[in-house]
C-alpha positions in Angstrom: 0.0 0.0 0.0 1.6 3.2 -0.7 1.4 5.3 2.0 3.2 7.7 4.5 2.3 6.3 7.1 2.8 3.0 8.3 0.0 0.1 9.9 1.9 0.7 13.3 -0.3 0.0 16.1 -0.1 -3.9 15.6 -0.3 -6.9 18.6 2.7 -6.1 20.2 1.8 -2.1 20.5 -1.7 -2.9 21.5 -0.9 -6.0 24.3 1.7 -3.4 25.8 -0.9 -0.4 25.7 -3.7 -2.7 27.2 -0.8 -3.4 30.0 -0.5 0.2 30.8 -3.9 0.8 31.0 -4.4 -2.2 33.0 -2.0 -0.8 35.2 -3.8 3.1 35.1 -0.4 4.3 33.7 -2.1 6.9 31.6 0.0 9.7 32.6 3.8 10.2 32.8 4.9 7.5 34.6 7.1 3.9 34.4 6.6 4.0 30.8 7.8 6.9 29.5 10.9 6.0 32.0 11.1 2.6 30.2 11.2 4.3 26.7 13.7 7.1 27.7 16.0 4.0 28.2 15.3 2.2 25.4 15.7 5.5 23.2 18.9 5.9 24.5 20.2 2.5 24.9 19.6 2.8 21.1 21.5 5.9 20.9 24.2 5.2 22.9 23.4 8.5 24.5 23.3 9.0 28.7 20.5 10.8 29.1 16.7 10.8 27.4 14.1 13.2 27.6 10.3 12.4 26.2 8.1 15.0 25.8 4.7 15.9 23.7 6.1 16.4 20.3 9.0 17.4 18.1 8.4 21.0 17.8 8.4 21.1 22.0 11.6 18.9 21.8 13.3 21.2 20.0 11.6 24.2 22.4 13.0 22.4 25.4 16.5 22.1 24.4 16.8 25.6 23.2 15.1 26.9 26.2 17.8 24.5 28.4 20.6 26.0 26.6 19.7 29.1 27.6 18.7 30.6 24.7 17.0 34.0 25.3 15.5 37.5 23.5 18.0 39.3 21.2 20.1 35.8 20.6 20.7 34.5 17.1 20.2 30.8 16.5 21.5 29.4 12.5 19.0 27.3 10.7 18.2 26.3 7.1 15.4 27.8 5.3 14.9 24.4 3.7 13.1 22.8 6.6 9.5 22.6 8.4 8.6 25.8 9.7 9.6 24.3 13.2 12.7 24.8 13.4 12.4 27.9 13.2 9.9 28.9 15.0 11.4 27.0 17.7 13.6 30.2 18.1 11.1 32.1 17.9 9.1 31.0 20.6 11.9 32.2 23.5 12.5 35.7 21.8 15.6 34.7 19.8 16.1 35.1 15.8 16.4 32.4 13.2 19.1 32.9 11.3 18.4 31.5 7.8 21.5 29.8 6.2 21.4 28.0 2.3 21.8 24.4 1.7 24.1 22.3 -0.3 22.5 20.9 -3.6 23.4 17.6 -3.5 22.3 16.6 0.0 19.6 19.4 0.3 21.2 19.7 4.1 22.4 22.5 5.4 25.5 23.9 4.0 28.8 24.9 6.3 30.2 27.6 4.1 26.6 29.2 4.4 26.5 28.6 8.3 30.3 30.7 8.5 28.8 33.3 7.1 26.1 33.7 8.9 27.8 33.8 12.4 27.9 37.0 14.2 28.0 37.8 18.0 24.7 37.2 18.7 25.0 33.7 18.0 24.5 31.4 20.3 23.6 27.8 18.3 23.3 25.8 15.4 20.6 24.1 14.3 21.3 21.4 11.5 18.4 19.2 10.1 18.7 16.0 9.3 16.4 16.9 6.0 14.0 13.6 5.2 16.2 11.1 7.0 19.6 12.0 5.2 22.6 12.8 7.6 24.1 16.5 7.3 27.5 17.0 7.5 28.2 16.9 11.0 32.0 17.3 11.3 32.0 20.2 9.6 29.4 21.7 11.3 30.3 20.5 14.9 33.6 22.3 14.0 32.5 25.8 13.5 30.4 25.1 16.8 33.6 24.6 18.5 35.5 27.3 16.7 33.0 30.0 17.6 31.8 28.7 20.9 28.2 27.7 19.8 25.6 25.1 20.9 24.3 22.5 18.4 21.0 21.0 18.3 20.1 18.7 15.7 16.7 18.2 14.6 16.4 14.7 13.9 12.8 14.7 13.4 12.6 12.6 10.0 16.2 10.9 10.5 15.3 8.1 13.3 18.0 5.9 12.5 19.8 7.6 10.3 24.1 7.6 10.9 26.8 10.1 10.0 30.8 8.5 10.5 28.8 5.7 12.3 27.4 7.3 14.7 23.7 7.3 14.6 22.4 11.3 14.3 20.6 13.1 17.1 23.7 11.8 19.1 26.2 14.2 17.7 25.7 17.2 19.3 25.0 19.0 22.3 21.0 18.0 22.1 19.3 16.2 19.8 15.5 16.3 18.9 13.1 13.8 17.6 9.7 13.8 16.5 7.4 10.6 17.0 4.6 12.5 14.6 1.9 9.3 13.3 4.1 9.5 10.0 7.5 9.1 11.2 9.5 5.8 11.5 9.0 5.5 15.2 5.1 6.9 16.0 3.6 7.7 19.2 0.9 9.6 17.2 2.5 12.7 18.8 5.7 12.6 21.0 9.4 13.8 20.9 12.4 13.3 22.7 15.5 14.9 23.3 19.0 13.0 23.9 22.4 14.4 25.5 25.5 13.5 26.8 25.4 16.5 29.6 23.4 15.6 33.2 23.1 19.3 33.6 21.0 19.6 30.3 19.0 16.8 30.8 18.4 18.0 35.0 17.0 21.7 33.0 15.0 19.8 30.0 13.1 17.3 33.2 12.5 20.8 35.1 11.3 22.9 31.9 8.7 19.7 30.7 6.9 19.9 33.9 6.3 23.6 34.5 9.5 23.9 36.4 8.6 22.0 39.6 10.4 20.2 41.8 9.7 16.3 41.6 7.5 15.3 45.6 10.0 12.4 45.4 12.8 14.7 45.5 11.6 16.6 48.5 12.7 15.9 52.1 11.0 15.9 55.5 8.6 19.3 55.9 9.9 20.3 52.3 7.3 17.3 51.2 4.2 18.7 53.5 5.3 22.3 52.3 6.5 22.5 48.9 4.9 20.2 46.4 3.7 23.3 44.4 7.5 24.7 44.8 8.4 25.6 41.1 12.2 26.3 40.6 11.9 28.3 37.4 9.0 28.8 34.6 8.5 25.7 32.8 5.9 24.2 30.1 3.7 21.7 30.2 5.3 19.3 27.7 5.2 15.8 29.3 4.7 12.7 27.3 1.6 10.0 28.4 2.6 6.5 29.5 0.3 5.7 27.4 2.5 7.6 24.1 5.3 5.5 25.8 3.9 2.0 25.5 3.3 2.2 21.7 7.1 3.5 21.3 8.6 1.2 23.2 7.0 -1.3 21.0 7.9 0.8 18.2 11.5 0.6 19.8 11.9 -3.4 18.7 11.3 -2.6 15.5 13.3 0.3 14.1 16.3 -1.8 12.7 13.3 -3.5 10.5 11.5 -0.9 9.5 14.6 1.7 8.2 16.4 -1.2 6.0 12.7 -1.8 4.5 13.2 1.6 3.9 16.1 1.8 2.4 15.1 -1.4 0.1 12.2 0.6 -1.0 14.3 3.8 -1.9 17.2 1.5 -3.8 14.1 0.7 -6.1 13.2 3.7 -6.8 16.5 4.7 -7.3 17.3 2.0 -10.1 14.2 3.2 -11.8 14.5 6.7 -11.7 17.8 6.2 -13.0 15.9 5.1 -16.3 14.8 8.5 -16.7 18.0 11.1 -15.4 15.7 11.7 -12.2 18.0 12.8 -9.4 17.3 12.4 -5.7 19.7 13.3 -2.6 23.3 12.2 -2.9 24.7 9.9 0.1 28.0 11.4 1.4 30.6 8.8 2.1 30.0 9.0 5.7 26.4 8.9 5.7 23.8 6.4 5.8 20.0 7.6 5.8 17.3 6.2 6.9 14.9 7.0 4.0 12.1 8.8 5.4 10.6 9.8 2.3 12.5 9.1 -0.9 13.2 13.2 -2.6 12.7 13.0 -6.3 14.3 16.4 -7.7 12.9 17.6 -11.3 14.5 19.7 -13.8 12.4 22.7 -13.5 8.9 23.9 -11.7 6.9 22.6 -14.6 7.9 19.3 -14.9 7.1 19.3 -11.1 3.5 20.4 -11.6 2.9 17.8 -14.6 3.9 14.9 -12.1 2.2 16.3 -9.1 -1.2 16.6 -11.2 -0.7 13.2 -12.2 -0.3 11.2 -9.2 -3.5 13.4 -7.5 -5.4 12.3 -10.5 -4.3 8.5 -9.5 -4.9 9.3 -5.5 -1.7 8.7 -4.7 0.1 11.1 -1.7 3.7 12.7 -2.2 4.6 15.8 -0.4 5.8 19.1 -1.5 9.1 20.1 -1.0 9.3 22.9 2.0 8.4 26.6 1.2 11.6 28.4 2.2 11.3 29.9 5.7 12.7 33.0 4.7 9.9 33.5 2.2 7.3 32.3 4.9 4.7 35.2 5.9 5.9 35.4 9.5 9.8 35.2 8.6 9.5 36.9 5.0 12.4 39.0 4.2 14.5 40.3 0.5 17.6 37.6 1.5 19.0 36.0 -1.2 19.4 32.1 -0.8 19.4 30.5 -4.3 20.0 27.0 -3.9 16.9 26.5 -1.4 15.1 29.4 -3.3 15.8 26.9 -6.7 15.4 23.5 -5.2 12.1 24.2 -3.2 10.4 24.8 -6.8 11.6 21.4 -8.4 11.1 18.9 -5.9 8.5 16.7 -4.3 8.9 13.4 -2.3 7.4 9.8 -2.3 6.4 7.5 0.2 9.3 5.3 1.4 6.6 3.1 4.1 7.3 -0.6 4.7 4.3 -1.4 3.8 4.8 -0.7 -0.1 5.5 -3.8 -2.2 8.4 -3.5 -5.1 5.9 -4.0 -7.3 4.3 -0.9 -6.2 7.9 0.8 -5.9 8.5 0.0 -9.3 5.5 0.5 -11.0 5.0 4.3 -8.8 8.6 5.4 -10.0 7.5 4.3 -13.7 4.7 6.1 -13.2 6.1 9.5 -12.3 9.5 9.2 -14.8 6.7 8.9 -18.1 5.2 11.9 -16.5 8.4 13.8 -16.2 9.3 12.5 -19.8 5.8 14.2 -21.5 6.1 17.3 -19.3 
């Protein structure tokens, strides 16, 4: 079935979510601590914070950082609307930085030009599972004294140098949105080497208080509405946590299906000079969605007509950030301004055959090819 979104609530996900609810572990509870560790264990990251969804993951680990009013923070313009407003929400301004053409990831060169002193962090995305270049990036962090957060929304998975990405940095955010590899219907999670990060991020998801467990003799009668600082409420639901720790036994599955899926389409499109996202030596992506990349705008519309006249989904690629209503301004970035116009992405679920793979990728080459 070609679809973005996968059959994921099967028996193992529903005899662990009838367990929790057999239990009344509806709200934050043993579950969501059972899923931070098998996140992390996964990771091979110390520390794992759930919370409600991605965009409050990556809120949360800006907000830890300290980012505040009048800071800069360094995204890509090629990216959902997010990450940026991510930034946004504590005062701070997206800086928007170009992207390389090949991986459609967020280009270094750009990123050095970019920094000023207001900046305080760098946010690379992990565009539709492919890995960006993290050294690089990671090295003008370091030169210029800057945090990194990676958004690993659509990369679950996904490694860079062998190291799997959301683990490369200083935080790194995932989204568990109904369409991504690992679902929770909504949920996110943030991962980090640094105690003192994941101590703020625990604090922040729960409106700042102070856990009952952690209080001590009077402090327990006294202060179970103490609240150390303001905080959101962002926690996740043990029962969000059962279905991803179910989800959790099958990732490894799941992202080589994935990746059989887009070396299909790949051979095909080959047939007719349709590009997609190069794979740097060092990385390996998980294969969200497979990017097809068209020659021009018009060849774009003709497929995109074609497969809503057959029913079948793809997605646009993003609307530049920079050109967004809330973020609109005259900067110049011509690579995302050019590749936001030509592209469009497929379905990359388990749960299309090759048949289907094959045949879809026919489908939308003969389209190009009469455009």
């Amino acid at each position: 079935m070609i679809t973005f979104e996968d059959p994921y609530i099967g028996e193992e996900e529903k005899k662990i979510l009838q367990e929790a609810i057999g239990k009344a572990s509806i709200i934050q509870g043993p579950y969501v601590k059972k899923f931070e560790d098998a996140f992390s264990s996964y990771y091979s990251s110390k520390y794992a914070c759930a919370c409600f969804n991605g965009t409050v993951a990556l809120h949360l680990a800006l907000a830890a950082l300290g980012i505040k009013r009048g800071d800069e923070v360094i995204v890509p313009s090629f990216t959902f609307v997010a990450t940026a407003n991510a930034v946004s929400y504590l005062g701070a301004k997206p800086v928007f930085a170009d992207i390389e053409k090949n991986t459609l990831c967020i280009n270094p060169e750009s990123v050095t030009k970019k920094v000023t002193r207001k900046t305080r962090a760098i946010i690379p995305v992990h565009v539709f599972g492919y890995p960006c270049e993290m050294g690089a990036i990671n090295e003008i962090a370091g030169k210029n004294g800057l945090y990194v957060v990676e958004d690993a929304a659509e990369a679950h998975g996904a490694t860079y140098d062998g190291k799997k990405t959301g683990s490369l940095s200083d935080i790194g955010c995932f989204s568990f949105y109904a369409n991504k590899i690992i679902s929770t219907g909504e949920g996110g999670m943030c991962l980090t080497n640094k105690k003192e990060f994941d101590a703020k991020m625990r604090l922040l998801r729960s409106q700042g208080k102070v856990k009952n467990e952690e209080l001590k003799g009077d402090d327990f009668i006294e202060k179970k509405y103490y609240h150390e600082m303001l905080g959101f409420n962002y926690r996740m639901l043990d029962l969000q946590a059962a279905i991803g720790i179910a989800q959790m036994k099958k990732i490894d599955k799941k992202i080589e299906a994935r990746r059989k899926i887009a070396s299909l389409y790949e051979k095909e499109f080959s047939k007719y000079g349709i590009k997609t996202i190069e794979k740097g030596e060092k990385t390996n992506p998980s294969c969200w969605v497979y990017p097809v990349i068209f020659k021009n705008r018009n060849i774009r519309l003709k497929v995109g007509r074609e497969l809503v006249k057959k029913n079948i989904p793809f997605l646009s690629f993003f609307w530049p950030c920079h050109k967004q209503p809330f973020y609109i301004n005259d900067e110049k970035l011509p690579v995302t301004e050019e590749i936001s116009k030509k592209g469009l992405s497929i379905p990359c679920s388990p749960a299309i055959t090759e048949q289907e793979a094959i045949n879809l990728a026919n489908l939308i080459g003969n389209a190009a090819k009469n455009a």
